[in-house]
N, C-alpha and C positions, 0 to 999 in steps of 0.2 A: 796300364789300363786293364780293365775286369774282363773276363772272358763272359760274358753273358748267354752264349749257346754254347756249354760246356756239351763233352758226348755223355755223363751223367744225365743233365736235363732234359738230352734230345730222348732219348733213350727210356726216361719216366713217363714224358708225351706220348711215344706214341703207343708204349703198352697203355696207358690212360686211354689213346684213342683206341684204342683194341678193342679192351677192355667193355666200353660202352657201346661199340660196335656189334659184338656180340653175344650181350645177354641177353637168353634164351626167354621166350614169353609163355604162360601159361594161363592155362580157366581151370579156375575150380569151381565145379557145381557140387553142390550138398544136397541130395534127395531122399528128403525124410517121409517113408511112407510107412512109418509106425503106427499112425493113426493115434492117439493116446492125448488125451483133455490139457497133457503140458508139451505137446510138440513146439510151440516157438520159441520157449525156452532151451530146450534141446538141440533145436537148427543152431541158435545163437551161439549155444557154448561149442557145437560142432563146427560150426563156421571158423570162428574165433581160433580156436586149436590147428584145424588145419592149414588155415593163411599165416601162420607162424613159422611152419613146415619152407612155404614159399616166400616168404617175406627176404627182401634183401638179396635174393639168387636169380630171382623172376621177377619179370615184369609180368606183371597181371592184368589181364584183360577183365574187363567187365562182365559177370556171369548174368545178371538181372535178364537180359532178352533174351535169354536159353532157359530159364530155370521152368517157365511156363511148358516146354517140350516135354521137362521131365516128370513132372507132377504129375502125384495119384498113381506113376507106372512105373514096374521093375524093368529095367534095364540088364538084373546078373546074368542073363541067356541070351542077350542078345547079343549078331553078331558084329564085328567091325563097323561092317559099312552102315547097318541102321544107329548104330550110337556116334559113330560121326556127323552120319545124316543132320543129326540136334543140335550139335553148334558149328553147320555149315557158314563157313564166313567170319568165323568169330576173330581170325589172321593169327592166334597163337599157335604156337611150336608146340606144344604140349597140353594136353586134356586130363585133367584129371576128377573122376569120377569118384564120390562116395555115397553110397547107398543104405539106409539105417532102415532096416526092417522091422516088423512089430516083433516086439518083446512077445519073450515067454514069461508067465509069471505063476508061481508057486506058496502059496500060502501053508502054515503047519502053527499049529496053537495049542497048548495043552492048560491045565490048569495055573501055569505062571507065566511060561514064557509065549511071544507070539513071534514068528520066525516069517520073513517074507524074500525070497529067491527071484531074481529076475536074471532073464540071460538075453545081450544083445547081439545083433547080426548086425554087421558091415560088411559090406559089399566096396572091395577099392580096385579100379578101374587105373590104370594110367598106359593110357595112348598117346603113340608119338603120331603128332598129326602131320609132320613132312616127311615124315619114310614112312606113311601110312600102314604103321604097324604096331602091333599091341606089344606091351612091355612091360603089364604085368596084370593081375588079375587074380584074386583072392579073396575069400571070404573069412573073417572075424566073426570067431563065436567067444563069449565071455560071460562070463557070471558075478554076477554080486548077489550079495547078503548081507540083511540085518536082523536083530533080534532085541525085543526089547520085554519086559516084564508089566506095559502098561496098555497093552495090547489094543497098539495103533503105531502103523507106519507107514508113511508115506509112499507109495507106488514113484510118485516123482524122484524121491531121493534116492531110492533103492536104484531106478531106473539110470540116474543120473551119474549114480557110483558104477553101474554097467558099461554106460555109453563112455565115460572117462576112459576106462582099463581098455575099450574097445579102439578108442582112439587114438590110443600111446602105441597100439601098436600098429595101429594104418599111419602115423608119423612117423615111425621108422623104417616102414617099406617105402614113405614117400620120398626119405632120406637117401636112400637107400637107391634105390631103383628109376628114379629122376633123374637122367642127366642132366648135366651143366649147360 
């Protein structure tokens, strides 16, 4: 006769129940107060980038009924309890804050080439909301540049190549500094 609760199988279960027992939950809000004519293009690809960071480790709680707290206002100075204050309720383990501030932007032109510099600010926050304590907090400064000979470039792309380079590196502090 077959042994059908071998101690292999028990043993699979109940790290399997563990397992699901306890994965840690998270909110990510994304607060874009750059102000600039392609900001929801920008939230999108920011969005996108950093729930990939989360994805599959966390359970994510729903950010939509916080994001309204955050809008229009910087958050980089404020302390603990008023940025907790903003998703009082929201039942996850972890907070995670990023804050995209307005571009710097630098234009240079001469008789062939036109040259356009922009630099982005990120702001990444991540608080642990059961031992109410911060666990990291840094600002991202970055730079891109293009240059072309037909003297016209997009402020969005330039911008876009900023906010990328800005966000490779707040996904590796999310990596990084997240626990499990």
């Amino acid at each position: 006769m077959r042994k059908y609760f071998s101690s292999k199988r028990i043993f699979v279960c109940l790290l399997l129940m563990l397992l699901v027992f306890t994965v840690s939950s998270a909110v990510l809000v994304f607060n874009n107060i750059a102000a600039t004519r392609y900001d929801d293009k920008l939230t999108v690809l920011a969005v996108e980038k950093l729930r990939k960071k989360l994805e599959g480790i966390y359970i994510e709680i729903e950010a939509e009924p916080y994001l309204k707290n955050f809008q229009g206002k910087s958050f980089e100075n404020k302390d603990f309890a008023e940025i907790t204050e903003q998703v009082q309720g929201c039942g996850a383990d972890y907070f995670v804050y990023a804050e995209l501030q307005p571009f710097r932007k630098e234009t240079h032109f001469d008789l062939v080439y036109y040259d356009k510099n922009m630099e982005a600010a990120l702001v990444l926050r991540i608080l642990d909301l059961k031992n109410m304590r911060e666990l990291y907090n840094k600002k991202y400064v970055m730079k891109a540049e293009d240059s072309t000979d037909y003297f016209f470039i997009g402020s969005g792309s330039v911008a876009k190549k900023a906010l990328e380079a800005v966000l490779f590196r707040a996904g590796e502090a999310i990596s990084v500094k997240l626990p499990l």
